[in-house]
mmCIF file of the N, C-alpha and C atoms, coordinates in Angstrom:
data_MODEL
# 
_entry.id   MODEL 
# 
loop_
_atom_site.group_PDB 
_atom_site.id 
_atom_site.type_symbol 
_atom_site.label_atom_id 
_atom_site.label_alt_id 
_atom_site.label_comp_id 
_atom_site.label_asym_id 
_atom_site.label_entity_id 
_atom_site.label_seq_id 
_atom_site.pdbx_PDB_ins_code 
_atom_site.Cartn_x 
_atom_site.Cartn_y 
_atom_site.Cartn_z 
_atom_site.occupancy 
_atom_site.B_iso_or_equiv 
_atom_site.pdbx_formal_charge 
_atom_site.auth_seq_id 
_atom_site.auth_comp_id 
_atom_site.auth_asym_id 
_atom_site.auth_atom_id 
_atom_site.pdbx_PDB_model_num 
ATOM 1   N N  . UNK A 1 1  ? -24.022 18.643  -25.742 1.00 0.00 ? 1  UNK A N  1 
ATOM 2   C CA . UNK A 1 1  ? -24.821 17.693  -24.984 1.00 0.00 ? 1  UNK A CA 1 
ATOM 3   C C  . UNK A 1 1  ? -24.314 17.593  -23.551 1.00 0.00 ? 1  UNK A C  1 
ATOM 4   N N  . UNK A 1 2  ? -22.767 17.629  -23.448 1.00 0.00 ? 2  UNK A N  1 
ATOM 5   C CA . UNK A 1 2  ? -22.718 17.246  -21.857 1.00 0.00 ? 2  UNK A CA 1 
ATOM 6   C C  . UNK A 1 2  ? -22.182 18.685  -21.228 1.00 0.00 ? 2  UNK A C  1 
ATOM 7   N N  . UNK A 1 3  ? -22.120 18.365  -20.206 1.00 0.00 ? 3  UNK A N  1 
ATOM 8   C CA . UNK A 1 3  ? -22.075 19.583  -19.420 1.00 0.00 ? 3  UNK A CA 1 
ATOM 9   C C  . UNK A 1 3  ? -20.975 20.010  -18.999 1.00 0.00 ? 3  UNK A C  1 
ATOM 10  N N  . UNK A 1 4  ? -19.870 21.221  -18.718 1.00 0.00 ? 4  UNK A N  1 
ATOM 11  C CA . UNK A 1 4  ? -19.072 21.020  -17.804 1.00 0.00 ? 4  UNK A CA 1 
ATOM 12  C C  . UNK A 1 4  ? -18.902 20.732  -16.454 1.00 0.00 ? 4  UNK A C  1 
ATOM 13  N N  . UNK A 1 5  ? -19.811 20.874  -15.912 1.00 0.00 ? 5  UNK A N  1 
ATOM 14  C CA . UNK A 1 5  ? -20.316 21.010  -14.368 1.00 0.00 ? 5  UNK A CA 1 
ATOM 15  C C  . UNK A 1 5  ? -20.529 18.948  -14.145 1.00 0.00 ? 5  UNK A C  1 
ATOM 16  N N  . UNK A 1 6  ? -21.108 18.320  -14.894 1.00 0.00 ? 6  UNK A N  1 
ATOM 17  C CA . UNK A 1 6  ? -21.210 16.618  -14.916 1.00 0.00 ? 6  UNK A CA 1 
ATOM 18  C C  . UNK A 1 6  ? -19.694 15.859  -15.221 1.00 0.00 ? 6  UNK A C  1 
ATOM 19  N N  . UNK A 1 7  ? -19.147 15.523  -13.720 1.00 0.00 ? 7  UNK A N  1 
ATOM 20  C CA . UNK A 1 7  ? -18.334 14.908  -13.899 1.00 0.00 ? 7  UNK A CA 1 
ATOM 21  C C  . UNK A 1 7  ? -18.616 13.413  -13.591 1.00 0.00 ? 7  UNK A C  1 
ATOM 22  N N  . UNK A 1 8  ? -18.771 12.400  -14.839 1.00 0.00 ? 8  UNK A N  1 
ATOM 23  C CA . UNK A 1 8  ? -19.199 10.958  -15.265 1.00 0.00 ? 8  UNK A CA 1 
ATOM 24  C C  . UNK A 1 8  ? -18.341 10.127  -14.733 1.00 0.00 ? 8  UNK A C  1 
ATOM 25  N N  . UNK A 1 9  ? -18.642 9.273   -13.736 1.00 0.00 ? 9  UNK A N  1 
ATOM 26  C CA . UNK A 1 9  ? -17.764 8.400   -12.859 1.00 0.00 ? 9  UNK A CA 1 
ATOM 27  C C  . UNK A 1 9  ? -17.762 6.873   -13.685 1.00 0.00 ? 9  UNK A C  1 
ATOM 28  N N  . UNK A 1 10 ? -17.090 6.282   -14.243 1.00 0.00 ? 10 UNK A N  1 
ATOM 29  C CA . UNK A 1 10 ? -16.637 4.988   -14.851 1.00 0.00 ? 10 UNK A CA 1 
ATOM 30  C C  . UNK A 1 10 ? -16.375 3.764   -13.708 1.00 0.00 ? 10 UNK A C  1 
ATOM 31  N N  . UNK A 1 11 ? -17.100 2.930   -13.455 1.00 0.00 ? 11 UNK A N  1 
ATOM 32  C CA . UNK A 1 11 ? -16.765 1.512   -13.328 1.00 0.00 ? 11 UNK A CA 1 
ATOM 33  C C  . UNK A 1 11 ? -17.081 0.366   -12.894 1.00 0.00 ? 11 UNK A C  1 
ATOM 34  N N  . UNK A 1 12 ? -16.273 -0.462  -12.616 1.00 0.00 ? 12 UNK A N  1 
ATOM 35  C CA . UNK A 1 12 ? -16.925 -2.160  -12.764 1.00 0.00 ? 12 UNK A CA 1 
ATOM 36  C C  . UNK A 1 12 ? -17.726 -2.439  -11.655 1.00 0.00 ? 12 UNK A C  1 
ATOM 37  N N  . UNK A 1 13 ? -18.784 -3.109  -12.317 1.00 0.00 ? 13 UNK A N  1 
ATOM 38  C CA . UNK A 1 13 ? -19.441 -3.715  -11.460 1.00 0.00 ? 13 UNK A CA 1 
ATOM 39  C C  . UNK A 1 13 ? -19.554 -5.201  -11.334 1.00 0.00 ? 13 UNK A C  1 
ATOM 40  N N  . UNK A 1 14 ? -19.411 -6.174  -10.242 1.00 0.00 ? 14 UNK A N  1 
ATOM 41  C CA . UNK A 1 14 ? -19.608 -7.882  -10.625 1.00 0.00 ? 14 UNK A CA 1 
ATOM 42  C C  . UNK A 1 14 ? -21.113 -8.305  -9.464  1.00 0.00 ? 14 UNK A C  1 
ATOM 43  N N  . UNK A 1 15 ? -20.758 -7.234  -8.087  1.00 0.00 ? 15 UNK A N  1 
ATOM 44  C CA . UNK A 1 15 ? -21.401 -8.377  -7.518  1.00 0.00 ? 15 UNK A CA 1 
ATOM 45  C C  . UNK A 1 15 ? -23.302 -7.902  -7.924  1.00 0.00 ? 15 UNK A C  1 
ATOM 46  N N  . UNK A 1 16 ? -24.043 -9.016  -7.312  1.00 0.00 ? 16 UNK A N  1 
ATOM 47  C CA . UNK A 1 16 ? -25.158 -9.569  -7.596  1.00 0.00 ? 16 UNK A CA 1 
ATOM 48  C C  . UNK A 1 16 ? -25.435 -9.186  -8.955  1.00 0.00 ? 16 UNK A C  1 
ATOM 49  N N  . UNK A 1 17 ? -24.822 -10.041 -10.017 1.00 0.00 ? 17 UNK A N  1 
ATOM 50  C CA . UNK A 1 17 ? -24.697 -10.706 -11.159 1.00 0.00 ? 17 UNK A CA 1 
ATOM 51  C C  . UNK A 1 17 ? -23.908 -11.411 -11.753 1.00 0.00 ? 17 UNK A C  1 
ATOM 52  N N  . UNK A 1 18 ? -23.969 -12.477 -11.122 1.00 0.00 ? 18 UNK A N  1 
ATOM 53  C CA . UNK A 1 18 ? -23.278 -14.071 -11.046 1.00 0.00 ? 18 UNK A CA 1 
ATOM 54  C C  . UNK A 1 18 ? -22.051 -13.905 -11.623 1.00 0.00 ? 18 UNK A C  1 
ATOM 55  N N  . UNK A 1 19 ? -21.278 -13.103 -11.265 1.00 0.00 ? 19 UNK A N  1 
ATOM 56  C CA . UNK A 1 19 ? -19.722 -12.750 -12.005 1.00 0.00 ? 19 UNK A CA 1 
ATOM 57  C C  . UNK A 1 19 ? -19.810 -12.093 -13.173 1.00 0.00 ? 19 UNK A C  1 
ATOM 58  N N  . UNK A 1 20 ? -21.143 -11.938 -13.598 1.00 0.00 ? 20 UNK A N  1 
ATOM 59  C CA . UNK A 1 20 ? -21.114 -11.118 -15.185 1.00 0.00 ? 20 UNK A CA 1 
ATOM 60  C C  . UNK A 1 20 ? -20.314 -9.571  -14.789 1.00 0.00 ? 20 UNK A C  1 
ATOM 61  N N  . UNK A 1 21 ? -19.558 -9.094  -15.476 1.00 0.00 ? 21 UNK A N  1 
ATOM 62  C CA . UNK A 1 21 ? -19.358 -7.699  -15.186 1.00 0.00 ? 21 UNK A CA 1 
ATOM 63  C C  . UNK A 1 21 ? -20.199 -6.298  -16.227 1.00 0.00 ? 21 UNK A C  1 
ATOM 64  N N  . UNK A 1 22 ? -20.360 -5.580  -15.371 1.00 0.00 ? 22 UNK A N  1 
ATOM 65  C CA . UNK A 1 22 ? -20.860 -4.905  -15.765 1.00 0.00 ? 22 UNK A CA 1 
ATOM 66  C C  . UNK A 1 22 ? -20.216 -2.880  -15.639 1.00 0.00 ? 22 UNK A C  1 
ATOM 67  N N  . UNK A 1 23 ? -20.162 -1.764  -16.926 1.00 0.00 ? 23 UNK A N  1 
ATOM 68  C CA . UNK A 1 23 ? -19.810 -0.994  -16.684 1.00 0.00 ? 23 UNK A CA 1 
ATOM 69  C C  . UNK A 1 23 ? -21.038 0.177   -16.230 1.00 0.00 ? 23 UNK A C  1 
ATOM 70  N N  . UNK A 1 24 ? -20.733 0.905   -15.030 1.00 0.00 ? 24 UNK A N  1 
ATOM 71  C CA . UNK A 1 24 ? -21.448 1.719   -14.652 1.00 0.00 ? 24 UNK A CA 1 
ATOM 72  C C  . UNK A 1 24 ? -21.048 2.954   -14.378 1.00 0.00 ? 24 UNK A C  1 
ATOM 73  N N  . UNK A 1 25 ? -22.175 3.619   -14.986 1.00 0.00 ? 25 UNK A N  1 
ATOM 74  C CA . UNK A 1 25 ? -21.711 5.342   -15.367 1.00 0.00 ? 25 UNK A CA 1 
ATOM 75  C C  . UNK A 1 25 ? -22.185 6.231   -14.286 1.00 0.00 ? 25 UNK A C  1 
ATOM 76  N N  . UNK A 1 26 ? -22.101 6.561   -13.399 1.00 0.00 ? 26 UNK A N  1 
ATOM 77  C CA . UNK A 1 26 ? -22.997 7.514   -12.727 1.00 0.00 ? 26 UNK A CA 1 
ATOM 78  C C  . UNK A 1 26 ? -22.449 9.181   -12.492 1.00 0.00 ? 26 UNK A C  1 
ATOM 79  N N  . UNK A 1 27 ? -22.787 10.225  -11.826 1.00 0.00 ? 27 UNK A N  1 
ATOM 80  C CA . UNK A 1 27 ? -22.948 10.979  -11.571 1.00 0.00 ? 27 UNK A CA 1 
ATOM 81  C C  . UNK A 1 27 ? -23.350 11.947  -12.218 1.00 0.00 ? 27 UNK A C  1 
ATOM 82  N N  . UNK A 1 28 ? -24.535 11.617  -12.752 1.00 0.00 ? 28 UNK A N  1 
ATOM 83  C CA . UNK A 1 28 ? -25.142 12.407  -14.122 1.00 0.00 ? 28 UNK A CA 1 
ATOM 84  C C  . UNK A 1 28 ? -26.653 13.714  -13.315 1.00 0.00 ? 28 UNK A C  1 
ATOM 85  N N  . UNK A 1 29 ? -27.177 14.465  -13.766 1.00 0.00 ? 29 UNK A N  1 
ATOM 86  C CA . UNK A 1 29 ? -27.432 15.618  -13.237 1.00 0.00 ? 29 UNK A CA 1 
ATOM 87  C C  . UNK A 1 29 ? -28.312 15.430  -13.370 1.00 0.00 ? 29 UNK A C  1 
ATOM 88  N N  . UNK A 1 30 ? -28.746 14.433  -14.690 1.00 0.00 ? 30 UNK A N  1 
ATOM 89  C CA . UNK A 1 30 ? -29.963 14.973  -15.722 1.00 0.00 ? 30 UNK A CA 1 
ATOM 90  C C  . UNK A 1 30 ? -30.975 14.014  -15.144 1.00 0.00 ? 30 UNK A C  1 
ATOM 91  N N  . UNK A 1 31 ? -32.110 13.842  -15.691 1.00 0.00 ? 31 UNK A N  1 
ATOM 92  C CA . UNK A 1 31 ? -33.367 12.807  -15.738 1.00 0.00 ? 31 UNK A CA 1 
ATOM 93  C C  . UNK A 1 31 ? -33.262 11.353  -16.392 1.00 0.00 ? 31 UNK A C  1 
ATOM 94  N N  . UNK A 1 32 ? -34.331 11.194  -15.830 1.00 0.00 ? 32 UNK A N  1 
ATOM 95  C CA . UNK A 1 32 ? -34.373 9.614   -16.632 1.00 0.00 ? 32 UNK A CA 1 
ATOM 96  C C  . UNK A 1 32 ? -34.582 9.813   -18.128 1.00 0.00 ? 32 UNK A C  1 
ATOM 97  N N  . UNK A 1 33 ? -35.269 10.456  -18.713 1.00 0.00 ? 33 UNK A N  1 
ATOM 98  C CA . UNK A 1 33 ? -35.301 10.278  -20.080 1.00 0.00 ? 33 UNK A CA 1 
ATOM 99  C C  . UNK A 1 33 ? -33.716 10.555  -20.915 1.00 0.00 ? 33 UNK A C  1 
ATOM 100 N N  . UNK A 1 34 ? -33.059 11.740  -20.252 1.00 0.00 ? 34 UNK A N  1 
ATOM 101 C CA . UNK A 1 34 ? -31.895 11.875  -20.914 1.00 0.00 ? 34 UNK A CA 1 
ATOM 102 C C  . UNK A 1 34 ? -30.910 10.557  -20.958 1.00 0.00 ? 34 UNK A C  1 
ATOM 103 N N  . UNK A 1 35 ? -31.327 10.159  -19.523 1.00 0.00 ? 35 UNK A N  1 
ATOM 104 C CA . UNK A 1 35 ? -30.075 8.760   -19.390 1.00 0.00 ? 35 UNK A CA 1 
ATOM 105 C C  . UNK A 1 35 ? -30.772 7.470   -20.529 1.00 0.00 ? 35 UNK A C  1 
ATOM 106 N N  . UNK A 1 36 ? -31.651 7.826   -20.304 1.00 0.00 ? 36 UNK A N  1 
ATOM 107 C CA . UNK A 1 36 ? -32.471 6.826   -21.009 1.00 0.00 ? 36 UNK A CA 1 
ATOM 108 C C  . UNK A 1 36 ? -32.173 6.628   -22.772 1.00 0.00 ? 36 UNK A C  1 
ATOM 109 N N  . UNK A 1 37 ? -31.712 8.050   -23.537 1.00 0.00 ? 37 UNK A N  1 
ATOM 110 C CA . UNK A 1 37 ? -31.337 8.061   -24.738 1.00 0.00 ? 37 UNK A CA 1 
ATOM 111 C C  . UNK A 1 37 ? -30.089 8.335   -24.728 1.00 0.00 ? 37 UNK A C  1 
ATOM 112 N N  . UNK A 1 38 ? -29.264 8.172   -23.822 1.00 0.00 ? 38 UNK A N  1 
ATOM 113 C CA . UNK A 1 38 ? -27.689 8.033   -23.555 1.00 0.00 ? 38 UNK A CA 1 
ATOM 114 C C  . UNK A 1 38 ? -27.166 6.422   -23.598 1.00 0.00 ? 38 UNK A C  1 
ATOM 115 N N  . UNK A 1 39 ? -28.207 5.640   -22.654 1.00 0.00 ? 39 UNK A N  1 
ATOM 116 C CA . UNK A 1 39 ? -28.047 4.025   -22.509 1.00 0.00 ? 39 UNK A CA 1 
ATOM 117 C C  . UNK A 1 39 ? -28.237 3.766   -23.925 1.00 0.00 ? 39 UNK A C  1 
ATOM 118 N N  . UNK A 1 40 ? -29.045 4.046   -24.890 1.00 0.00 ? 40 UNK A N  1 
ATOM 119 C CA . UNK A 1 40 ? -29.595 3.823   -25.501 1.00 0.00 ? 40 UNK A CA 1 
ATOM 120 C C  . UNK A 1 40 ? -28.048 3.893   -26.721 1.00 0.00 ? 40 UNK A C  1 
ATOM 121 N N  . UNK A 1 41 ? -27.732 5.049   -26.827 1.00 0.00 ? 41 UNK A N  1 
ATOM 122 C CA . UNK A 1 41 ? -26.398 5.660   -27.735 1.00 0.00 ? 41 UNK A CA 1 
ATOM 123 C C  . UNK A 1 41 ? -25.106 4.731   -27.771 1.00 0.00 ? 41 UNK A C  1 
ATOM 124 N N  . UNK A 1 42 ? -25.000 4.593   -26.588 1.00 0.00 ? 42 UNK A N  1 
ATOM 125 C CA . UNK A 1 42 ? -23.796 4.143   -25.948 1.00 0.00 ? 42 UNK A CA 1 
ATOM 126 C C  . UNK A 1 42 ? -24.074 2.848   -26.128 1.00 0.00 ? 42 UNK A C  1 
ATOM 127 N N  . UNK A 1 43 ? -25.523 1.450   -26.126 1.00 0.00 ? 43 UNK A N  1 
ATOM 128 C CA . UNK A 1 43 ? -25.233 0.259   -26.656 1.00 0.00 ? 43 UNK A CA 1 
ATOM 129 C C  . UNK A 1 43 ? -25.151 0.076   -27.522 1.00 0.00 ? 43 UNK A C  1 
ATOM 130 N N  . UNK A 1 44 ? -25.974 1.112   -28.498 1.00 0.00 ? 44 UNK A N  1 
ATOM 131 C CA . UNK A 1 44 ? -26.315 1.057   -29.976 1.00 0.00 ? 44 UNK A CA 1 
ATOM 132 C C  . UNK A 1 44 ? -24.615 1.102   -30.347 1.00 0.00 ? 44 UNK A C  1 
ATOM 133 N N  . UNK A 1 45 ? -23.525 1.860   -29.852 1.00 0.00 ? 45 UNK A N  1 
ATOM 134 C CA . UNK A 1 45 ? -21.982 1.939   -30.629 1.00 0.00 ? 45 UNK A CA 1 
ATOM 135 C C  . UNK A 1 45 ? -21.400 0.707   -29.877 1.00 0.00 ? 45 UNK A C  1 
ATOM 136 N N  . UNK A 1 46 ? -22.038 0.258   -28.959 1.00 0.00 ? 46 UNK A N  1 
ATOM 137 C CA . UNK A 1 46 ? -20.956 -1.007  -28.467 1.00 0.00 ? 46 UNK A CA 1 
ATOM 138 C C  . UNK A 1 46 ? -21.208 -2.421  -28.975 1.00 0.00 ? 46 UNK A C  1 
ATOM 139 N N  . UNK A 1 47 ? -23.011 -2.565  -29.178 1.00 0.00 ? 47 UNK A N  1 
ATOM 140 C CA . UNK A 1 47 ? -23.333 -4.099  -29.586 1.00 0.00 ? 47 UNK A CA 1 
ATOM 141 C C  . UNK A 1 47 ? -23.556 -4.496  -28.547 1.00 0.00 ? 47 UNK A C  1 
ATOM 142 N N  . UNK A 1 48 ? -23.700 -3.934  -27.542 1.00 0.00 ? 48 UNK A N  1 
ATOM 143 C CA . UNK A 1 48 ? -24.299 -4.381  -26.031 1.00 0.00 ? 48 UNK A CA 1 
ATOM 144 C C  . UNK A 1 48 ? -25.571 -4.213  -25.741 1.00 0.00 ? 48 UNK A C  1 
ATOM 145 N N  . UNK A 1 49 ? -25.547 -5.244  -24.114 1.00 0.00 ? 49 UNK A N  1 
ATOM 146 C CA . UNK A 1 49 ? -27.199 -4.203  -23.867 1.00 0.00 ? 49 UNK A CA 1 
ATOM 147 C C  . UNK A 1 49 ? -26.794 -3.775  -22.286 1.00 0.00 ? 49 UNK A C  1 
ATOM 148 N N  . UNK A 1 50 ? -28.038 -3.389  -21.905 1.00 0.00 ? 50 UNK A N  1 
ATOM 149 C CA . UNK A 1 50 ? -27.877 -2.284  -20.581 1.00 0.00 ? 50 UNK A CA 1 
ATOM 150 C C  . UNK A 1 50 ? -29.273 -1.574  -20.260 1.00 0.00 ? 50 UNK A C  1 
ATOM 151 N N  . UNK A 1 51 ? -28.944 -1.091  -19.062 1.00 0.00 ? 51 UNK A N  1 
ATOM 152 C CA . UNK A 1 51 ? -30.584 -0.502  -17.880 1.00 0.00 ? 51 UNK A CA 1 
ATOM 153 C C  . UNK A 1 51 ? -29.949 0.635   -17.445 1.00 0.00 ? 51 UNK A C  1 
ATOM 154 N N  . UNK A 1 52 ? -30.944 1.552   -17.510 1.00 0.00 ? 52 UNK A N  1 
ATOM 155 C CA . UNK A 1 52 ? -31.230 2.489   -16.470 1.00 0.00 ? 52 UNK A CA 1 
ATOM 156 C C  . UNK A 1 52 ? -31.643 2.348   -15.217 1.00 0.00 ? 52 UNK A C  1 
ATOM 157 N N  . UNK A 1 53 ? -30.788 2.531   -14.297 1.00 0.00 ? 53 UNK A N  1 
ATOM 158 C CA . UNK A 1 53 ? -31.488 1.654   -12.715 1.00 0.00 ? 53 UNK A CA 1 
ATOM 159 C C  . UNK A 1 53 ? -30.623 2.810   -11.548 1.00 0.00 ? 53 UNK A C  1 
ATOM 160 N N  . UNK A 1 54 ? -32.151 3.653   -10.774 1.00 0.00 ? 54 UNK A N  1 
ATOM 161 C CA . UNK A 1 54 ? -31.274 4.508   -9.805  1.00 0.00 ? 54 UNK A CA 1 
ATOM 162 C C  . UNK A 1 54 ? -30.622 5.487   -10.226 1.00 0.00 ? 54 UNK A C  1 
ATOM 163 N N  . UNK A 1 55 ? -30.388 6.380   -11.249 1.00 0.00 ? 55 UNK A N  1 
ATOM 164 C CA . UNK A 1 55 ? -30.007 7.337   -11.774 1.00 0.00 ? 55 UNK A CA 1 
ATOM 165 C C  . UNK A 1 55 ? -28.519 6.868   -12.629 1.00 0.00 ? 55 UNK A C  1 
ATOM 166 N N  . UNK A 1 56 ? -27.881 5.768   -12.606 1.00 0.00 ? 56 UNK A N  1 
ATOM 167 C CA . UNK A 1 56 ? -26.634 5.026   -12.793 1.00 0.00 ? 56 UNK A CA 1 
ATOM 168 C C  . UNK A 1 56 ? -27.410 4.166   -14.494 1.00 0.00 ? 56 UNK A C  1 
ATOM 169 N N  . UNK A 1 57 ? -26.319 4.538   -15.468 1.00 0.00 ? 57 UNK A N  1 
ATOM 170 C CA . UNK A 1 57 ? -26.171 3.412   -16.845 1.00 0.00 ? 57 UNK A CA 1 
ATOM 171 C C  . UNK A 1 57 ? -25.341 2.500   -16.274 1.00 0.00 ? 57 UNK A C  1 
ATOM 172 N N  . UNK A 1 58 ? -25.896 1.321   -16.577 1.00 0.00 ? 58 UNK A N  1 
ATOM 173 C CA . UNK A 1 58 ? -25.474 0.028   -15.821 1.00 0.00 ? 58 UNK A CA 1 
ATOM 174 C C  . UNK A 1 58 ? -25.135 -0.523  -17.864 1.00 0.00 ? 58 UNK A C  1 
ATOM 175 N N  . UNK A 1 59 ? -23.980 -1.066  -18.569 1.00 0.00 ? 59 UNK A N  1 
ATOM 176 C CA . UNK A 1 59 ? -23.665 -1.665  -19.262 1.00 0.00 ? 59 UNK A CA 1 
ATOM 177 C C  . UNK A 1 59 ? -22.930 -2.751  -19.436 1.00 0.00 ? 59 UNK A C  1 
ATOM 178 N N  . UNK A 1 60 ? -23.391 -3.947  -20.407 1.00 0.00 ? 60 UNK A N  1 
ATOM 179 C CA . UNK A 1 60 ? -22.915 -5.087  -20.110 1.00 0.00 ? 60 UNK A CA 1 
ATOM 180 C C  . UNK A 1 60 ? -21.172 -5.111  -20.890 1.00 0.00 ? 60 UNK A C  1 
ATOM 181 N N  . UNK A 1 61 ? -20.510 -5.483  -19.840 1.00 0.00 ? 61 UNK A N  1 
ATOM 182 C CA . UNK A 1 61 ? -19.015 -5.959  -19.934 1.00 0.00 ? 61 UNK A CA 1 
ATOM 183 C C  . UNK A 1 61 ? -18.223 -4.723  -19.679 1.00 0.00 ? 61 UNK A C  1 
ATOM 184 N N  . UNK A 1 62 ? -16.656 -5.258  -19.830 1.00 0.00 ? 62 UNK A N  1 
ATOM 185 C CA . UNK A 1 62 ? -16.128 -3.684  -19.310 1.00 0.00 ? 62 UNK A CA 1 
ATOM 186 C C  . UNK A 1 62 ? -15.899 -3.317  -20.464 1.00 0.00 ? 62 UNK A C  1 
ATOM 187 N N  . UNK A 1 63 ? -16.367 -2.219  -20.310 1.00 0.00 ? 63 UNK A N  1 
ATOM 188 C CA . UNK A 1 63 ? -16.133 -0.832  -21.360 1.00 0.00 ? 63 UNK A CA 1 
ATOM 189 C C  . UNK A 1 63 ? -15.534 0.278   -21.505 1.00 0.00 ? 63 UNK A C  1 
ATOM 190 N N  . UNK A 1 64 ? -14.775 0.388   -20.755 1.00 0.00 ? 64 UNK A N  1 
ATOM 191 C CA . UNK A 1 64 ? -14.703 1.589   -19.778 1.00 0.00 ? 64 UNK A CA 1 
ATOM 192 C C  . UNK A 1 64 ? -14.143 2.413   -20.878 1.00 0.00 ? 64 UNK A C  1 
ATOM 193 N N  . UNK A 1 65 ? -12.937 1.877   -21.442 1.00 0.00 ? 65 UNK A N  1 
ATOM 194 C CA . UNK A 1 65 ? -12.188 2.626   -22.855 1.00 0.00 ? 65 UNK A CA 1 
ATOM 195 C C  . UNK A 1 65 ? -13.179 3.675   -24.066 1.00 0.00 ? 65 UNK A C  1 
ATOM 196 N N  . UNK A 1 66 ? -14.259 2.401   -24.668 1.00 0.00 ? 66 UNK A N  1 
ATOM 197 C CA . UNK A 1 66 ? -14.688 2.992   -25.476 1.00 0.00 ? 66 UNK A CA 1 
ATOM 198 C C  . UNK A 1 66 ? -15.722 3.844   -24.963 1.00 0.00 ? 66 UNK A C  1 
ATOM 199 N N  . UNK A 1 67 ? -16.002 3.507   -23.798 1.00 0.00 ? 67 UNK A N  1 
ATOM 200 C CA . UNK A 1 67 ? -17.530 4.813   -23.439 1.00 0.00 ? 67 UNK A CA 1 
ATOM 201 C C  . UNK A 1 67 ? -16.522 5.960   -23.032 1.00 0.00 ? 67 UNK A C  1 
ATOM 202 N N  . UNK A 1 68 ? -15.450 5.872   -22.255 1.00 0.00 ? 68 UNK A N  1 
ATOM 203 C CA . UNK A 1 68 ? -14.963 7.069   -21.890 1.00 0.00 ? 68 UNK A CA 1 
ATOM 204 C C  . UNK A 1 68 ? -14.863 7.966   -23.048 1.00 0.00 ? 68 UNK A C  1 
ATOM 205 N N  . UNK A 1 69 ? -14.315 7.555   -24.044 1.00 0.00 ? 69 UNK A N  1 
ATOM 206 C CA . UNK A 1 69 ? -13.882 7.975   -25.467 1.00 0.00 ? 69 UNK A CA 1 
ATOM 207 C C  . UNK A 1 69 ? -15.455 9.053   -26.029 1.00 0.00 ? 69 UNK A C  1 
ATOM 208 N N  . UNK A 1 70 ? -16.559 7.827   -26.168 1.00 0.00 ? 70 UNK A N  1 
ATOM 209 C CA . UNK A 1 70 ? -18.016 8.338   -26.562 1.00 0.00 ? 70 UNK A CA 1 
ATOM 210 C C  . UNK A 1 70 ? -18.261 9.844   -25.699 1.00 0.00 ? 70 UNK A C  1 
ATOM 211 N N  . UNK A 1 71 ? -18.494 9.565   -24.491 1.00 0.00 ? 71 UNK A N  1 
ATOM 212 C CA . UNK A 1 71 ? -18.419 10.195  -23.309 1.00 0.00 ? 71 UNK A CA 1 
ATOM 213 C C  . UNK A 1 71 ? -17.502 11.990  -23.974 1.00 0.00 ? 71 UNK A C  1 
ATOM 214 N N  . UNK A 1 72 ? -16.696 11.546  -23.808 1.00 0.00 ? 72 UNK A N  1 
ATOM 215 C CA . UNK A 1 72 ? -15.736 12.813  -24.019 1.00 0.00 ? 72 UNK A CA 1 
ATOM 216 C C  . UNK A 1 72 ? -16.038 13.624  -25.343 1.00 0.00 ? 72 UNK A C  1 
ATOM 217 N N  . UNK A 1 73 ? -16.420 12.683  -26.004 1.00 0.00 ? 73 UNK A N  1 
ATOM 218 C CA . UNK A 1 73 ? -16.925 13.686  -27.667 1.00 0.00 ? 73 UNK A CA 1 
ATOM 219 C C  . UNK A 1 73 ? -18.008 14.397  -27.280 1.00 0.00 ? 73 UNK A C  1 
ATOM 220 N N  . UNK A 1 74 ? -19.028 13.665  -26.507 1.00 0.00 ? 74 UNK A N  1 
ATOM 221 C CA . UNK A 1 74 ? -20.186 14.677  -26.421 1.00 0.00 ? 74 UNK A CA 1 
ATOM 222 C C  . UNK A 1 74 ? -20.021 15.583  -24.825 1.00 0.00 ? 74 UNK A C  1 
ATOM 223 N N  . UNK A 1 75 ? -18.798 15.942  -24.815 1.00 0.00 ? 75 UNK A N  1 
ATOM 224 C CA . UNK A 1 75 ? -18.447 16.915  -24.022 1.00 0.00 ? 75 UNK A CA 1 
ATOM 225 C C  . UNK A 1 75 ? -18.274 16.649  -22.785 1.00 0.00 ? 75 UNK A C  1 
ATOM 226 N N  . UNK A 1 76 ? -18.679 15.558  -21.922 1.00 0.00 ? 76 UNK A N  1 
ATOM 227 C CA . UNK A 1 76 ? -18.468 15.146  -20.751 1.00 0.00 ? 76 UNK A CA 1 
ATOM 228 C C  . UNK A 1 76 ? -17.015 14.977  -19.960 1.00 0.00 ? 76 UNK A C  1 
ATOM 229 N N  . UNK A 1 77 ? -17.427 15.290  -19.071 1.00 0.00 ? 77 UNK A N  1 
ATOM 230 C CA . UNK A 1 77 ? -15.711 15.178  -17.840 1.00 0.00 ? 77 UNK A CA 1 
ATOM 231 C C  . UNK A 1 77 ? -15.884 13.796  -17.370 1.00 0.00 ? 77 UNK A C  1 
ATOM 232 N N  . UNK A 1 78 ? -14.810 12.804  -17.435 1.00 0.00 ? 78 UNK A N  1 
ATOM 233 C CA . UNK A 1 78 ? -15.079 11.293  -17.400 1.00 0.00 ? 78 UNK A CA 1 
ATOM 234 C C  . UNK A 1 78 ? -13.637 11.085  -16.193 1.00 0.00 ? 78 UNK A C  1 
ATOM 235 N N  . UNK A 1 79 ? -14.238 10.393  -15.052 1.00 0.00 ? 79 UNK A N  1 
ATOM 236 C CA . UNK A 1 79 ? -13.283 10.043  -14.095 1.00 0.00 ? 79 UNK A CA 1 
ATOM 237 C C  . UNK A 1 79 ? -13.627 8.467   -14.406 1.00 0.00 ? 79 UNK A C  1 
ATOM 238 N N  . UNK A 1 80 ? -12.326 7.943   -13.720 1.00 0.00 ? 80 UNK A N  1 
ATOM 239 C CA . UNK A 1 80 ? -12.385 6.266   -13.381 1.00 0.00 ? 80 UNK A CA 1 
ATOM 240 C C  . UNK A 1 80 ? -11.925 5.571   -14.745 1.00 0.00 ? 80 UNK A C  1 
# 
């Protein structure tokens, strides 16, 4: 599934959302539909929720541990 060439950038996001934090994935190659059943993967194993917005998975709280982890099984190069 992931690519060698997609190296997946990890991290926090707070501002404009009232201090909620949020983890954000970007530098992905692919389309919206792929990110779209990636957001989708990645809340379904966390119990979270989350958007596709701008080519970036925007997920609620920090995560960074267990998506990096997800991330890396399905082959991805994970910075941050």
């Amino acid at each position: 599934m992931g690519d060698l060439l997609e190296i997946i950038h990890l991290k926090i996001g707070k501002k404009g959302r009232n201090g909620h934090q949020v983890t954000l994935l970007s530098g992905f190659t692919r389309g919206r539909e792929f990110l779209e059943g990636l957001a989708q993967r990645i809340k379904k194993a966390n119990g979270v929720g989350g958007i596709v917005r701008l080519g970036e998975i925007e997920v609620q709280g920090d995560l960074r541990p267990q998506i990096r982890i997800l991330l890396q099984e399905l082959g991805f190069r994970v910075r941050g």
